[in-house]
N, C-alpha and C positions, 0 to 999 in steps of 0.2 A: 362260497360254501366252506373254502379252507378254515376261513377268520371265525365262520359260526360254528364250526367243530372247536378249533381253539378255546372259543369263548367259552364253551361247554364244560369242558375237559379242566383249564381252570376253577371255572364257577363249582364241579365238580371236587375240585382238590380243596377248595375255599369250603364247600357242605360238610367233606370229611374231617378236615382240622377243627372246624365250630363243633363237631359231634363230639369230637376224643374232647376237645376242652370241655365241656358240656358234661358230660361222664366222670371225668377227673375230679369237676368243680361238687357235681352232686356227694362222688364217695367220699370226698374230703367233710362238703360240711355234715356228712352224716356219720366220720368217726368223729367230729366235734360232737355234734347232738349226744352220739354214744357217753363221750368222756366226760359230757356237762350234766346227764341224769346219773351218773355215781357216783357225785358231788350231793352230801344233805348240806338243807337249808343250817345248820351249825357249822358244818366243815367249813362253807364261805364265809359265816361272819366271824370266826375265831381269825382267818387267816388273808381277809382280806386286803389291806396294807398295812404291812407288819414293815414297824419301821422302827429302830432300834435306835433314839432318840440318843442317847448317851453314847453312840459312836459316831457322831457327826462331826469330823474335823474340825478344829476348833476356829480356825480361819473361814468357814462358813456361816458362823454364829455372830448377832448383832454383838458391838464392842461391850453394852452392858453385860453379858451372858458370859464376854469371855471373863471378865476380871472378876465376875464370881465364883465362876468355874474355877480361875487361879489361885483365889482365898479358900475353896472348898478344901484344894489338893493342897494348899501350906495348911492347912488346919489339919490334913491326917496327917502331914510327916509330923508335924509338930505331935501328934497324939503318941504318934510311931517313938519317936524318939524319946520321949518320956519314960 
């Protein structure tokens, strides 16, 4: 009778933890729901991957990219210096 009170009282502590997590999980995705309808359909597509092309280390760029990239920037000092 011990081991089936036991087993209760566990299984009991195991219903409560599934509950709070259960509770946690719904109010979280419904301050997402919240946060995703103040978002308009322009808001996403202006800022969807905003990716700033011209500051990509130049050591990530295929080797043709980079040696025109290096003619570009000799061709403004040379502009500069003029």
């Amino acid at each position: 009778m011990d081991t089936l009170q036991n087993i209760e009282k566990k299984l009991e502590k195991i219903l409560n933890i599934n509950l709070k997590l259960m509770d946690k999980v719904v109010s979280e995705l419904s301050e997402i729901k919240r946060v995703l309808f103040r978002f308009t359909p322009s808001d996403i597509s202006h800022s969807l991957f905003p990716i700033p092309f011209e500051n990509v280390p130049i050591e990530y760029k295929v080797v043709s990219q980079r040696s025109d990239q290096r003619e570009e920037k000799k061709k403004k000092k040379a502009k500069i210096n003029e």
